[in-house]
C-alpha positions in Angstrom: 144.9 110.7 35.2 146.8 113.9 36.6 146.3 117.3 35.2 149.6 117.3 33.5 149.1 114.1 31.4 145.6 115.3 30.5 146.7 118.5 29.3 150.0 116.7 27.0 147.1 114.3 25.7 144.7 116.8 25.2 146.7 119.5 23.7 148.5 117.1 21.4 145.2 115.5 20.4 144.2 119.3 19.7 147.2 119.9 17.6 146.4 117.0 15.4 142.4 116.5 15.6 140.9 119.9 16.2 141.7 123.8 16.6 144.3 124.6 19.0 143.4 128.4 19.3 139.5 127.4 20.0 140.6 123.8 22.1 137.4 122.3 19.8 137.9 119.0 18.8 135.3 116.6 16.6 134.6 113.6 18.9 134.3 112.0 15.5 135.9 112.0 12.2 136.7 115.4 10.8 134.0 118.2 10.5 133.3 121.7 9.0 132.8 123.3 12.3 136.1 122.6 13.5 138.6 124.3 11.6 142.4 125.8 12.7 141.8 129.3 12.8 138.2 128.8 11.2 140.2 127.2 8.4 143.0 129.7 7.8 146.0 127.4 8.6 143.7 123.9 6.9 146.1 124.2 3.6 149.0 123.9 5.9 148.2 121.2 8.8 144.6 119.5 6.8 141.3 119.4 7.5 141.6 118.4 11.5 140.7 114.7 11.5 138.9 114.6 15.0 139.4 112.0 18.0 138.7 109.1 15.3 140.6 109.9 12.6 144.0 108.5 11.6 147.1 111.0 12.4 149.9 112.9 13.5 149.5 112.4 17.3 146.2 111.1 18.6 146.0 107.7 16.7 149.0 105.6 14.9 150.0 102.3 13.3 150.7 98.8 15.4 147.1 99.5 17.9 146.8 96.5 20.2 143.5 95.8 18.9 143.0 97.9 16.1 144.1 97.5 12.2 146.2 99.9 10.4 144.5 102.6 9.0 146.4 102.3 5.6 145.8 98.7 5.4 141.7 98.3 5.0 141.0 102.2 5.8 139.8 101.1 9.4 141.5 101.7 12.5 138.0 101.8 14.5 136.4 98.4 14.6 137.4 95.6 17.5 139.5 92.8 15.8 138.9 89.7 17.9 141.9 88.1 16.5 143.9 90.5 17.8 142.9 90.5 20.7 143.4 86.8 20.8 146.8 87.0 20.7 147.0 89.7 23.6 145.0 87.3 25.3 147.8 84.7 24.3 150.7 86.7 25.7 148.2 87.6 29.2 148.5 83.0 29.5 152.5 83.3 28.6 153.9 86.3 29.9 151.4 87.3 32.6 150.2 83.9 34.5 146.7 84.9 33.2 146.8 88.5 33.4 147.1 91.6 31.2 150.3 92.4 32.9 152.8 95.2 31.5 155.1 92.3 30.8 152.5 90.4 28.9 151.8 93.8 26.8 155.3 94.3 25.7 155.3 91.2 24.2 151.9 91.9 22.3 153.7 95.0 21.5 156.6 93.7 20.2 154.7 90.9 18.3 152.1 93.9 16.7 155.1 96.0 15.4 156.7 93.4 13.6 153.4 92.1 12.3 152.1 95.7 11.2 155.5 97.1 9.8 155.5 93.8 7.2 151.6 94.4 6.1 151.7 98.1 6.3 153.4 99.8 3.0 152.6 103.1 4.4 154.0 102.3 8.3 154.5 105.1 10.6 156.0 104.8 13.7 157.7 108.7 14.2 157.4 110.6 17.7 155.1 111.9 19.2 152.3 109.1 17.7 154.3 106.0 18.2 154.8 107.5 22.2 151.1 107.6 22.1 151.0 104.0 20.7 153.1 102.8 23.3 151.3 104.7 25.3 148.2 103.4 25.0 149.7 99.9 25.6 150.6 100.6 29.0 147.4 102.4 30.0 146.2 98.8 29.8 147.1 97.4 33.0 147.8 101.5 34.2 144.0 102.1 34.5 142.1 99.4 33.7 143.7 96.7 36.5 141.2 96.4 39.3 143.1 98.7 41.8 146.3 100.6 41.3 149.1 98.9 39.3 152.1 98.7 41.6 150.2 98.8 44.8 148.3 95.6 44.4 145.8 96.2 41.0 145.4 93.0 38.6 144.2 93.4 35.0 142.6 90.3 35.4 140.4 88.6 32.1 137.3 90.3 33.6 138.4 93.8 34.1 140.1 93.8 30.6 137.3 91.6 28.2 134.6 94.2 29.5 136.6 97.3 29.0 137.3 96.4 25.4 133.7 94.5 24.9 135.7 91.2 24.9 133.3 88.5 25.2 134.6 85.0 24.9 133.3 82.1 22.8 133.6 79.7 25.6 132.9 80.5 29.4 135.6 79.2 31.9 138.3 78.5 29.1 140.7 81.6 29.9 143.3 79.3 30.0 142.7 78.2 26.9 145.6 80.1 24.5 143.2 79.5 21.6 140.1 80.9 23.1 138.3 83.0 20.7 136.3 86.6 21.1 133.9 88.3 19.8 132.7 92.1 20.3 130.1 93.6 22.2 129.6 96.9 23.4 132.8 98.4 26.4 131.8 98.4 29.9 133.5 99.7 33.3 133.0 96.3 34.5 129.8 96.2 36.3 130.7 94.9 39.8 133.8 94.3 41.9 136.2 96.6 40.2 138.2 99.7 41.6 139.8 102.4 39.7 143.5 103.4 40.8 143.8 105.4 43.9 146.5 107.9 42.4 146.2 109.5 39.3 148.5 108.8 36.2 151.4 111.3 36.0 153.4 111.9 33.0 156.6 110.5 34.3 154.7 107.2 35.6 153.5 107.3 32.1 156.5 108.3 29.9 158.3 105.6 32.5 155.5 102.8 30.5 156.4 104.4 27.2 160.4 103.9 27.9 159.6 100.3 29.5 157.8 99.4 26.4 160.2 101.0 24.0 163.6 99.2 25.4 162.0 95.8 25.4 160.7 96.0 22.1 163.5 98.3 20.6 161.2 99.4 17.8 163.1 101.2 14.9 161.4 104.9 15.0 160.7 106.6 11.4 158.6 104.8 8.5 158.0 103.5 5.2 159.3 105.4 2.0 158.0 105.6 -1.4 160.9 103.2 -2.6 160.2 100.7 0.0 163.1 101.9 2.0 162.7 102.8 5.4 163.1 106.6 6.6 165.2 106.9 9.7 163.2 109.3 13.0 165.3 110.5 15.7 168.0 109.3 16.3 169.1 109.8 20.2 165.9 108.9 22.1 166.5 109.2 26.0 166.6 106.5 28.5 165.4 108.0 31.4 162.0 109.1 32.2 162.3 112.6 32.8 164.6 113.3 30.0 162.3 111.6 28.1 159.6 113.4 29.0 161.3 117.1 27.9 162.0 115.4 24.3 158.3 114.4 24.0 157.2 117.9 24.4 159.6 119.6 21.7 158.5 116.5 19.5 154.9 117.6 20.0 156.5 120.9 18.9 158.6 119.5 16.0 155.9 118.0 14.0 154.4 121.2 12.6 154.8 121.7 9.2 157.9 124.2 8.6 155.4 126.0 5.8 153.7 127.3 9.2 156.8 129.6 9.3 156.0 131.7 6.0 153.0 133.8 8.1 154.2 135.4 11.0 150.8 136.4 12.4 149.4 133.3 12.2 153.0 131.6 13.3 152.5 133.5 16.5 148.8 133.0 17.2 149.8 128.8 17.2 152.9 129.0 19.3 151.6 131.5 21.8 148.6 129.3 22.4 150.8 125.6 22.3 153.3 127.3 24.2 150.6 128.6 27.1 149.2 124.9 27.2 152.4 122.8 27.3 154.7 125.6 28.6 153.6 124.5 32.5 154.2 121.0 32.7 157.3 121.4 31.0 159.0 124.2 33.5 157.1 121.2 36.1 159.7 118.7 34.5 162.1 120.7 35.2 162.5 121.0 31.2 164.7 123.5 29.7 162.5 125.6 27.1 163.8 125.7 23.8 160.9 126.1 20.7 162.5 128.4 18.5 161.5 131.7 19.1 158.2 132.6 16.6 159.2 135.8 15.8 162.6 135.6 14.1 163.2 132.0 12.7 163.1 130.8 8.9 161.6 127.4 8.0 165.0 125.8 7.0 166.3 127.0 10.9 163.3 125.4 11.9 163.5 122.3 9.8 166.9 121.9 11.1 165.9 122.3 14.9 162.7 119.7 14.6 165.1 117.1 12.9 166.3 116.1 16.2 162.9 115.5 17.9 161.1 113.7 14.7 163.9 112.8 12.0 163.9 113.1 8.1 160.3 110.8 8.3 158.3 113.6 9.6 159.0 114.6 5.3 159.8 111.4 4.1 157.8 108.7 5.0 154.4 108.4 3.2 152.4 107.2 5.9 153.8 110.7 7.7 150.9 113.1 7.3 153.4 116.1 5.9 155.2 113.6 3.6 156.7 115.8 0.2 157.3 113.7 -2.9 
């Protein structure tokens, strides 16, 4: 992975899961010792919910092989049936491997399938780009060599990573071959990492194949059943694509942030120092509103274009307001 995806991951995952000012994150669920500015801004933003909780950027609805957190309050455990049916698409749309066309239909097929369970369904940017996301990284790092330049994500390489063991030996051609868990491996023999690392425009370029397959609607579930509308104009290029994900990352604070100056400041300086470089890389034009001098309805007003009215609106949202 290159240093500017790590950094978007990482800071994002900090945003949501940790303190931004301190870069500590729980590598579990949330905990005491982490707190946003030792707990000043946690009536704002919430107690930070750690690498394993459910939220605004580092975990979200539709997983590949995870429930919904909303539906059974666990988005942790290995579900064999889902993976059953990735396996399924891997037969159909892969000729036996976990091929990026093989994981858009899974995809596809895991939206649907959550969005009529789920009565608290989010799918908003920036999460849903880390859902889609996540789907690529699939064959993007765990194919046995580099994806485009000869890597497979063959059964082996992918049933070890997720701790996929199958019922039956020698039936992976079997579309109703079943799974149970056991404990993820880098698979033990045989297997290469990719040569290059992961970029965020090779990554962004997975998100965007993903998303114009599938066409998922962005936004989420409202409190009348209705569903609440994200952004609207979602670019089709990588690069732009890219820039939009940043200011969403940006966009998804809570616009109460704005009532404290000082502590206002002491957030955006910090996000802006982390994300500020491999934006300008991107050749991104820099446009957070400026800290200093802007009232929450101006802001409001500006994040609506990066993260819709279901950043407010939809109840599975994380800032939704009644």
């Amino acid at each position: 992975m290159g240093a500017d995806l790590s950094s978007l991951l990482a800071t994002g995952g900090a945003i949501d899961g940790g303190d931004i000012v301190s870069q500590k994150m729980s590598i579990g669920g949330p905990d005491d010792r982490v707190g946003v500015l030792n707990g000043a801004l946690n009536k704002l933003l919430g107690t930070p919910s750690g690498i394993a909780g459910h939220g605004k950027f580092n975990e979200g609805d539709a997983s590949a092989t995870r429930e919904d957190f909303f539906l059974n309050g666990d988005n942790i455990s290995f579900k064999p049936e889902l993976f059953k049916q990735l396996h399924q698409q891997a037969i159909a749309k892969g000729d036996g491997t976990y091929s990026v066309d093989a994981i858009k239909e899974h995809f596809k097929n895991r939206y649907a399938a959550s969005k009529a369970a789920n009565k608290q369904f989010y799918f908003n940017l920036p999460s849903s780009a880390v859902v889609m996301g996540a789907y690529y990284f699939i064959p993007g790092f765990f194919s046995n060599g580099t994806i485009g330049a000869g890597g497979v994500a063959n059964e082996a390489s992918i049933t070890s990573f997720y701790g996929a063991k199958p019922t039956r030996q020698g039936a992976w051609k079997d579309p109703e071959l079943t799974y149970t868990h056991v404990p993820e491996r880098i698979p033990e023999q045989g297997w290469y990492r990719r040569a290059t690392p992961m970029t965020v425009v090779e990554a962004v370029g997975g998100i965007l194949d993903v998303y114009l397959y599938a066409k998922p609607a962005m936004g989420g579930s409202g409190a009348d059943q209705s569903w609440v509308l994200g952004p609207v104009d979602i670019p089709n290029n990588p690069q732009a694509l890219s820039c939009f994900l940043y200011n969403a990352i940006y966009a998804n604070f809570p616009s109460e942030l704005f009532n404290s100056v000082v502590l206002l400041q002491t957030v955006v300086n910090s996000l802006s120092g982390l994300l500020a470089p491999g934006y300008k890389a991107l050749g991104c034009t820099i446009n957070f509103p400026d800290a200093t001098g802007t009232a929450a309805s101006r802001y409001d007003a500006w994040s609506k274009t990066y993260v819709g009215d279901a950043k407010y609106k939809a109840t599975g949202s994380g800032w939704y307001k009644k």
